[in-house]
Each structure stands twice: as C-alpha cells, then as structure tokens.
C-alpha positions in Angstrom: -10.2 -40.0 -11.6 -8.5 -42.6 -13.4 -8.8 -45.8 -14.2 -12.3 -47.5 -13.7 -13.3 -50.5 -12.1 -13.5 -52.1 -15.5 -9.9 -51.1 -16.5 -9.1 -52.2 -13.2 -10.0 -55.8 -13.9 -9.1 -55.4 -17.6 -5.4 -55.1 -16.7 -4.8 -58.5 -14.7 -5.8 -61.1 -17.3 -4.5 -64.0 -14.9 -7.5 -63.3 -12.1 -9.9 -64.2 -14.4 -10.6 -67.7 -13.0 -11.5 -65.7 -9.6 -15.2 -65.2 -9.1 -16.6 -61.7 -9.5 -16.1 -61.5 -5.8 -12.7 -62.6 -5.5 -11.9 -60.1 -8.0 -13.0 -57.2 -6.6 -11.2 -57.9 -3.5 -7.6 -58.9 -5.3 -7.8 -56.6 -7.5 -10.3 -53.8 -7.6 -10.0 -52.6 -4.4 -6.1 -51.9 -4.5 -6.7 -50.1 -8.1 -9.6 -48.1 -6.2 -6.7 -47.5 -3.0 -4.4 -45.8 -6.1 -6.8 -44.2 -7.5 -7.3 -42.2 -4.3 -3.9 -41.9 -3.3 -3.2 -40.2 -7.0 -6.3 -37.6 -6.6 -5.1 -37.0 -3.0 -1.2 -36.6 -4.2 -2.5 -34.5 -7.0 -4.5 -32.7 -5.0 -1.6 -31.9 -2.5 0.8 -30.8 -5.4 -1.9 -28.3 -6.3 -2.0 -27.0 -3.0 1.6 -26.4 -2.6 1.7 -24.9 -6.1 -1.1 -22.0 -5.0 1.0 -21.6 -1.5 4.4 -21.1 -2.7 2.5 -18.4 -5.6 1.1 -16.9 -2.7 4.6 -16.8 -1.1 6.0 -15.1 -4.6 3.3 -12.3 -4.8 3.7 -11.6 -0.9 7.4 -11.4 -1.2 6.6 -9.3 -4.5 4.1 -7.2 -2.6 6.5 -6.5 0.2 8.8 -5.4 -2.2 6.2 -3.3 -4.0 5.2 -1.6 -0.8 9.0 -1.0 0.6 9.6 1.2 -2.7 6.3 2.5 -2.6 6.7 3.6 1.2 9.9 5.1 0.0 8.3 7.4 -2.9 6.0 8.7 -0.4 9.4 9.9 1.9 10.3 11.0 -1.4 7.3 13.1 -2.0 6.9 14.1 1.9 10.4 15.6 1.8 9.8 17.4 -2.0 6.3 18.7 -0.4 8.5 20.2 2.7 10.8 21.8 0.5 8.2 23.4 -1.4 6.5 24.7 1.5 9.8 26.5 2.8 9.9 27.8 -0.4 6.6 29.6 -0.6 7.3 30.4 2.9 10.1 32.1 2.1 9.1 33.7 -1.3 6.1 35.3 1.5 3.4 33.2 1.2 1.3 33.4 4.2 0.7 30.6 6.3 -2.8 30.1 6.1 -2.7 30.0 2.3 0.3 27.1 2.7 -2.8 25.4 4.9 -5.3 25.7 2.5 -3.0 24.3 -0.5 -1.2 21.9 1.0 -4.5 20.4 3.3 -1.7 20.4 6.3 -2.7 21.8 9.4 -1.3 25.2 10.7 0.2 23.3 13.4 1.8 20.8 10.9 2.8 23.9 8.6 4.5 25.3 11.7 6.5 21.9 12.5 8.0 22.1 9.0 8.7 25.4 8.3 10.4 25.5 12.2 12.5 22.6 11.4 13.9 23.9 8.2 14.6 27.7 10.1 11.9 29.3 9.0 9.7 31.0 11.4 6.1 31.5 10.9 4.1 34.0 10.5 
C-alpha cells in the first residue's frame, strides 16, 4: 500500500499537540480510509483492464473462427470438386471412400448433387 501510519502523522505537523490518541483518530484513520480506497480503486482499474482484453481477444477470436469456418467451406467445396473429378476420370466409388474417409453414402450425396451418378 502506500503511505504508512508514520507518513500518515509525518504529513500534518499542526496535530502534533494532539495525544497519541487523538492523532490516530484525526488523522491516521482517514490516511488508513485512502489508503484502502486507492488499493480498492486500483484494484478495480485492473479488473476492467483484464475484462475489456478479454473482450478484444473474444472479438479477435470470433473473427479468427468466422474466417476459419469459411476456409473449411473453402476446402469442403475444393474436396467435392475433386471427388467428381476422380469420379468422372473412373475412379470407383469405394476407392473415393477409402481416400477421402467419407462414407459411401456421403460419396453418393456429392457426386448425385453435382450429376454424377454412382457406381
């Protein structure tokens, strides 16, 4: 923290002919009261500084994801492409399933919505 007690009393010369006592209630206790009140306040400001970070690298991560889930469209729709291809160029089906780790059913979905019929 702080100031100490002594600085406290240090600082107000003019409550020197107050007892010990006396002092510590004038004087001490209110220096004591700011002392708190700065730790709390700095404490606070702290806070909101990790929050509103945490609020950046969301926001960032949001963003992050959003292009991220668009690459994988990307890719999904490349991957699609290429399995029409090798369709097409007479690859059979079951060797698409093993390459790709699709399904025969999903296989079938893909090349049937590009017009390609299985085998």
């Amino acid at each position: 923290m702080g100031q100490s007690i002594k600085s406290c009393l240090a600082n107000q010369r003019y409550l020197k002919h107050l007892s010990l006592g006396q002092v510590q209630i004038a004087h001490v206790m209110p220096c004591l009261a700011g002392e708190i009140i700065w730790h709390v306040a700095n404490r606070l400001a702290d806070a909101v500084h990790v929050f509103r970070m945490a609020q950046a690298t969301a926001a960032a991560s949001a963003e992050r994801a959003a292009q991220d889930r668009e690459k994988v469209t990307e890719a999904r729709d490349q991957l699609a492409a290429a399995i029409v291809e090798a369709a097409r160029d007479g690859m059979r089906q079951i060797d698409i399933v093993r390459v790709t780790g699709y399904t025969r059913e999903r296989v079938r979905q893909i090349l049937r919505a590009h017009g390609v019929t299985p085998d």
